[in-house]
N, C-alpha and C positions, 0 to 999 in steps of 0.2 A: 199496680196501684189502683186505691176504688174510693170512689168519693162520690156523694148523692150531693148534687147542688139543685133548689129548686124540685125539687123529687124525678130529675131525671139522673136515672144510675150509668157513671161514667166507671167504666172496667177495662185498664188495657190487657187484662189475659185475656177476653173472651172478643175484644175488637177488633178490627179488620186495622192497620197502622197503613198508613199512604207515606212514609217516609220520615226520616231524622234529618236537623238543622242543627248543628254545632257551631257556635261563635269561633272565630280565629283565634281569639288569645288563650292564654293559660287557665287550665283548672284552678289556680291559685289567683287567677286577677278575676277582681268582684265584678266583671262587668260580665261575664264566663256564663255561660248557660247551653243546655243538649236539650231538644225538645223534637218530639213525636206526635206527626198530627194522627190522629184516628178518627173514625166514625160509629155510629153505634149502631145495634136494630133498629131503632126507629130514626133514626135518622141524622142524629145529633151529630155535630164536628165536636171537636175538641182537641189540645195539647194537653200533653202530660210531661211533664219535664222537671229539670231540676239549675239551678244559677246562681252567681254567688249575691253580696250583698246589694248589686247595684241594675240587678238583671229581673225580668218582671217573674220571676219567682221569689224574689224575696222576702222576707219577712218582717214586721217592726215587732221588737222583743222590748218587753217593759226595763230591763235590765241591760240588755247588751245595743239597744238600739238596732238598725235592720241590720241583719244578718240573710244568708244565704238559705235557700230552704228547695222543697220540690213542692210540685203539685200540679191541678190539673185547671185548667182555664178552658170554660167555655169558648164557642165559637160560634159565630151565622156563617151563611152558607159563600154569603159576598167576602168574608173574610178568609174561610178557608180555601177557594179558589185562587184568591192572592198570594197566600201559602206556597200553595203547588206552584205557581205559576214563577214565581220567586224563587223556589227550590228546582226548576226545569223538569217536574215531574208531567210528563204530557201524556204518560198514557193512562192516568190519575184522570188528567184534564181532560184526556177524549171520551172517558168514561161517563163523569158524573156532570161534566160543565160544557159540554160541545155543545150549546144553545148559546154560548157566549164566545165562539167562535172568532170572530171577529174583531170585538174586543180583547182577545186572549192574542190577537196575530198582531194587531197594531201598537197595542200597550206594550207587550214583552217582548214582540218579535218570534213569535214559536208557529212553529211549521206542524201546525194539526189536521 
């Protein structure tokens, strides 16, 4: 998937992905969504993903009202940390985020 937002080029073939989050329920319930954080060359976080109608990939359709869609949503750097640290990815978090060390032990409870 490739999408230019703001003129920075988000490409999960060519990006480094830090991990996949999939909701608990069924592909067929609209709350349903699979999302992969990545990073880019210059620096950029982002999710690339896909969910049904009631998940933040959705879409509003002039016809069928929101429906289910993919795509790719920005990120900052305070939010993809949260990510990781949400998904237990710590050696993500010892790499890009050990300045926040601290906060990452007390918030989450993770041993870095």
């Amino acid at each position: 998937m490739i999408d230019t937002i703001l003129n920075v080029v988000y490409d999960t073939d060519t990006e480094q992905a830090f991990g996949i989050r999939e909701s608990d329920c069924a592909p067929t319930d609209p709350e349903w969504y699979r999302e992969t954080l990545y990073r880019n060359a210059s620096g950029y976080w982002f999710i690339a993903g896909e969910g049904g109608s009631r998940s933040r990939f959705a879409v509003e359709e002039a016809t069928r009202g929101r429906t289910g869609s993919a795509g790719i949503i920005p990120l900052g750097q305070s939010q993809a940390m949260h990510w990781l640290a949400e998904t237990g990815n710590v050696s993500a978090l010892r790499d890009r985020f050990m300045h926040e060390k601290d906060y990452l032990q007390s918030e989450y409870d993770l041993k870095l």
